[in-house]
C-alpha positions as CSV (number, residue, x, y, z in Angstrom):
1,X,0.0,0.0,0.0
2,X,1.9,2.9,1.5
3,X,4.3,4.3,4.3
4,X,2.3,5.7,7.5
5,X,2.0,9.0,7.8
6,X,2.2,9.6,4.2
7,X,0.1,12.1,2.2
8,X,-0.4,9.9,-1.7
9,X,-1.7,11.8,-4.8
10,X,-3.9,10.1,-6.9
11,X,-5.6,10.4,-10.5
12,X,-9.1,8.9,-10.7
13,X,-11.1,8.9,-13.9
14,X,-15.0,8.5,-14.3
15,X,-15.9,7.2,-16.8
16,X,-20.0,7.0,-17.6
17,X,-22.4,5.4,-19.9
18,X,-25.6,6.3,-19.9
19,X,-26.2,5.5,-16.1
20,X,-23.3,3.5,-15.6
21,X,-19.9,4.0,-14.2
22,X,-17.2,2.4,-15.0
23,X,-15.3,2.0,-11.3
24,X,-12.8,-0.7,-9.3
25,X,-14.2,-2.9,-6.7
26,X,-12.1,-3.4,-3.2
27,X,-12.7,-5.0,0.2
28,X,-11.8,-3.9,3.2
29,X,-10.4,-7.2,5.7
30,X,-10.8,-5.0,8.8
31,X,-14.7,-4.0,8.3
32,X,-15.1,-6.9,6.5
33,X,-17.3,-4.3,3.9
34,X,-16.8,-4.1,-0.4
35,X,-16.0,-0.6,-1.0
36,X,-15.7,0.9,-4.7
37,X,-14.2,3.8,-6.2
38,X,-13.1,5.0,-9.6
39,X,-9.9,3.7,-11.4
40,X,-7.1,5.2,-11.5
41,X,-3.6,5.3,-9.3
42,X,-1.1,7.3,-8.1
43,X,0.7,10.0,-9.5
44,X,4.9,9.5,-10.1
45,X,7.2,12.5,-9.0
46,X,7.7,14.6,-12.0
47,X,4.5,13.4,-13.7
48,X,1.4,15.2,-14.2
49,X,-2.0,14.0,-12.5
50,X,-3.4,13.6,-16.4
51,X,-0.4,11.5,-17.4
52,X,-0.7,9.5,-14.2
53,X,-4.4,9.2,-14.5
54,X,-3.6,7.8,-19.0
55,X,-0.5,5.6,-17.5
56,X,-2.7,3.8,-14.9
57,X,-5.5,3.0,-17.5
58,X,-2.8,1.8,-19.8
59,X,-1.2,-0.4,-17.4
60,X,-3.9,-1.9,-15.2
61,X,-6.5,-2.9,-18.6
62,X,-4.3,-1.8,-21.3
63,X,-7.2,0.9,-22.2
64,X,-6.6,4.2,-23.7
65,X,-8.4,7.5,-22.7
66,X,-9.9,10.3,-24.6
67,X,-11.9,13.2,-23.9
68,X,-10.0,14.0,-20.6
69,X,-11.4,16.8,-18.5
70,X,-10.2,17.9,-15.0
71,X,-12.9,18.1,-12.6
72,X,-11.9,18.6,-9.2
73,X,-9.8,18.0,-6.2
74,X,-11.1,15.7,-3.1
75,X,-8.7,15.7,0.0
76,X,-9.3,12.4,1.6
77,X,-9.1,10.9,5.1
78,X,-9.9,7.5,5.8
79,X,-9.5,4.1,7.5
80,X,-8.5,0.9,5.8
81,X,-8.1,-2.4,7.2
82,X,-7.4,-0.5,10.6
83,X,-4.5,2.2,9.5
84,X,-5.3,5.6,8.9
85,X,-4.7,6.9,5.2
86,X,-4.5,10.6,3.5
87,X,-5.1,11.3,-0.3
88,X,-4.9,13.9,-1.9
89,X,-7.4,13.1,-5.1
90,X,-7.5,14.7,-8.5
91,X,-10.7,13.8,-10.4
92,X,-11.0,13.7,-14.3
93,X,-13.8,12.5,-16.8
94,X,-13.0,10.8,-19.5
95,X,-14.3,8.2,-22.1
96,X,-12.5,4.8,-23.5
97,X,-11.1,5.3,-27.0
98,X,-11.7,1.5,-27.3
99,X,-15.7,1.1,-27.6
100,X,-15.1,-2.4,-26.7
101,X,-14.5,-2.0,-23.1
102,X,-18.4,-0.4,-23.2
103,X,-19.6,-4.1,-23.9
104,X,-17.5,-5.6,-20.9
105,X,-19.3,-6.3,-18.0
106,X,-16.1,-6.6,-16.0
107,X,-12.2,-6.7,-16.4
108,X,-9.7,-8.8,-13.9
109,X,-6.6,-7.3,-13.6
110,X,-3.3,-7.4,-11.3
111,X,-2.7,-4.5,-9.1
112,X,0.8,-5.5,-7.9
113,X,0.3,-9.6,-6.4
114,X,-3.7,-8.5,-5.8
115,X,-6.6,-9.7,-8.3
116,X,-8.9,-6.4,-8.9
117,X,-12.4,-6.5,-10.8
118,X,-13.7,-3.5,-12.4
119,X,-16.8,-3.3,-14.0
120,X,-20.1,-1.1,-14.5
121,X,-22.3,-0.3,-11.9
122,X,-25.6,1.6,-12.1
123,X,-25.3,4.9,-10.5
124,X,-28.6,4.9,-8.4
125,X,-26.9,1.5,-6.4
126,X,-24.3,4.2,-4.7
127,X,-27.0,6.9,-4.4
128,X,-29.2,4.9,-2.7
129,X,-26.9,3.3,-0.2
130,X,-26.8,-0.3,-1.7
131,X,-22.8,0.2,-2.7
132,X,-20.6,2.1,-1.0
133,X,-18.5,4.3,-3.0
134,X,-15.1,6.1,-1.5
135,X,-15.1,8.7,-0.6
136,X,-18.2,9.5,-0.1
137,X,-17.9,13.4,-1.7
138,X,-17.2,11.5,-5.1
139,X,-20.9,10.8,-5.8
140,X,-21.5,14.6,-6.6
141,X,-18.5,14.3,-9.3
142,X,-20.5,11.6,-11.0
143,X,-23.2,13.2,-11.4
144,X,-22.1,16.2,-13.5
């Protein structure tokens, strides 16, 4: 993961169809609890958050972006799986430049020695409380 006490940058990208986004699925051990959140990953020294935000894409599912728009910034504060964490959150849209990753219901990928699955969830399951999406302020970003 990362060191204590340290303060990570990340790129996230929504990505939307229709009432869909397209966003990572994790589990916490500690709450025992699924959590999502958008893909994405942190940014390099000396990189920009948009080329982080294209190189994660490219290496996790080997998907290109297009249509890249910066959104906002979400400072966040959490627990997982008991330790405290700090982000520091840039937020683009953007669209796949691949339609076929539209017709995929989900994608298994490596994230270091973990399995990941992303896939397309319906927006109204985080709205109304049946999926948990992290952070919480995100949820206004994917409705715009």
């Amino acid at each position: 993961m990362h060191k204590p006490g340290e303060i990570r940058v990340l790129a996230l990208g929504i990505i939307r169809d229709g009432d869909r986004l397209f966003i990572s699925e994790g589990y916490d051990p500690a709450k025992q609890q699924k959590f999502y959140r958008a893909m994405g990953g942190g940014v390099d020294f000396g990189e920009t958050s948009c080329d982080a935000l294209q190189r994660e894409f490219q290496e996790e599912i080997q998907a290109e972006l297009t249509n890249i728009k910066y959104l906002g910034c979400i400072e966040n504060l959490f627990t997982f799986n008991g330790k405290q964490g700090h982000e520091i959150l840039q937020v683009y849209q953007c669209d796949f430049v691949d339609p076929k990753f539209y017709q995929l219901e989900q994608i298994v990928f490596a994230e270091g020695e973990r399995k990941k699955t992303a896939l397309w969830v319906e927006i109204d399951r985080f709205k109304s409380g049946e999926l948990h999406l992290v952070p919480e302020e995100f949820l206004a970003y994917c409705e715009k």
